[in-house]
C-alpha positions as CSV (number, residue, x, y, z in Angstrom):
1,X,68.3,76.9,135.3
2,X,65.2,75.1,136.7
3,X,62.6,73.5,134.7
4,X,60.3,73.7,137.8
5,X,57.2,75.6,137.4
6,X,57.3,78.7,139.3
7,X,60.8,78.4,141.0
8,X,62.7,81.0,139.7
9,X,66.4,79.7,138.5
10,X,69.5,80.6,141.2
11,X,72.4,82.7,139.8
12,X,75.9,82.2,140.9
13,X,78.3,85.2,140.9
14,X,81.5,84.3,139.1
15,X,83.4,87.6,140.1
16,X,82.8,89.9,142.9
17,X,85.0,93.0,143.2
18,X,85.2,95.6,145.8
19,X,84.8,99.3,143.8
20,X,86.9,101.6,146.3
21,X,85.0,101.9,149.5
22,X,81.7,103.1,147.8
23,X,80.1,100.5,145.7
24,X,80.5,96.2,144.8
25,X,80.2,94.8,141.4
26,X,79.1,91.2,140.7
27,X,79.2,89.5,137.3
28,X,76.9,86.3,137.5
29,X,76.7,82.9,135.9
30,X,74.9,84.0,133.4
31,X,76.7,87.0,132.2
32,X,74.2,89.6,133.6
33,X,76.6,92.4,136.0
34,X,75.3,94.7,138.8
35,X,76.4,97.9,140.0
36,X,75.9,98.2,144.0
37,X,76.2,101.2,146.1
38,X,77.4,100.4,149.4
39,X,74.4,102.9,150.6
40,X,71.7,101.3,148.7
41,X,72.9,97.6,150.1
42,X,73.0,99.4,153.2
43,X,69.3,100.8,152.7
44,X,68.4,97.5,151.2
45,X,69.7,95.3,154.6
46,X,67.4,92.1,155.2
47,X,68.6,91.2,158.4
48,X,66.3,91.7,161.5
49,X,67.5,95.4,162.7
50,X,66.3,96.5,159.6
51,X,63.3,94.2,158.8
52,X,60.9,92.6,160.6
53,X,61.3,89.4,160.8
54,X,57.6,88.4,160.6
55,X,55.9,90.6,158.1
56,X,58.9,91.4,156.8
57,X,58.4,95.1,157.0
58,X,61.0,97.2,156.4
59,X,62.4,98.7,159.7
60,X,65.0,101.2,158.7
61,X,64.3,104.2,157.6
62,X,66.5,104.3,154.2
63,X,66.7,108.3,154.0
64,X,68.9,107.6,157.4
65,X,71.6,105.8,156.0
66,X,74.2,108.6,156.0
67,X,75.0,110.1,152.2
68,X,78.8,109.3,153.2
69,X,78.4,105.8,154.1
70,X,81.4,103.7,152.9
71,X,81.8,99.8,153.4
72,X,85.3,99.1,155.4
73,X,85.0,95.5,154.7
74,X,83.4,92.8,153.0
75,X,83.9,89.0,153.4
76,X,82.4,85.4,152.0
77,X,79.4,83.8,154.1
78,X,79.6,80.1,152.8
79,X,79.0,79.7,149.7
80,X,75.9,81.6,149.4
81,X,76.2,85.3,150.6
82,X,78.2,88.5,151.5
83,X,78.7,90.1,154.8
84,X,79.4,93.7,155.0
85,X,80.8,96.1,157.4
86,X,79.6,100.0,157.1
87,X,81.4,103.2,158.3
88,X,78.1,103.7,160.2
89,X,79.0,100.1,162.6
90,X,76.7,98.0,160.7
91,X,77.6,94.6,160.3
92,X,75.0,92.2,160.7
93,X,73.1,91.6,157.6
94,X,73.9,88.8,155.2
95,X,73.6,89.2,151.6
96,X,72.2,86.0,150.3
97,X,73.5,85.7,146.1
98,X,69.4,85.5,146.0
99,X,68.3,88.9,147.8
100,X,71.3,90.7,146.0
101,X,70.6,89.8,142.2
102,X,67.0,90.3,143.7
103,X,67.8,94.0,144.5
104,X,69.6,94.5,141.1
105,X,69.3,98.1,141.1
106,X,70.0,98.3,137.0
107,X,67.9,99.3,134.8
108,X,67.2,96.0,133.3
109,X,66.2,94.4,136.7
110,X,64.3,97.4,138.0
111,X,62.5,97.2,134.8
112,X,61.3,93.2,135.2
113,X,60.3,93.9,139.6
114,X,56.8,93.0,140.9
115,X,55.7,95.9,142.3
């Protein structure tokens, strides 16, 4: 955890499991566990198809991710991130550990987001 003002503390996951081809569950460093859909990571995609890069305004249109979408594949980046392959050809965002506890879509995270 960092004692720096303002710099919010990094979480490690310590488990990250495929669920079927519809959803990913991460348990993290310090014990907190999210519940992804592979739609909503797909809706949620930071890399530059889907956001610009330089207002970082959001370029895909989520209610376009097919209701169907599965995930045929997902691999390591480093240390730090996930990539993710969708039924819909997708493959180039990476998932930093940051943007995905980030995007946390429980209850307990959506809760604590600046809006």
């Amino acid at each position: 955890m960092s004692d720096t003002p303002g710099v919010k503390p990094s979480h490690t996951p310590v488990s990250i499991r495929k669920q079927g081809n519809t959803g990913l569950k991460i348990s993290w460093d310090d014990g907190h566990v999210s519940a992804y859909r592979f739609r909503f990571l797909r809706q949620n995609c930071p890399c530059a198809a889907c956001v610009e890069e330089w207002t970082g305004r959001r370029l895909l249109d989520p209610e376009t991710v097919p209701l169907d979408l599965v995930c045929t594949k997902v691999e390591p980046t480093g240390n730090y991130a996930l990539s993710c392959t969708f039924s819909d050809y997708h493959n180039t965002g990476i998932y930093h550990f940051e943007h995905l506890r980030a995007i946390c879509p429980c209850e307990s995270c959506n809760g604590n987001r600046l809006e």
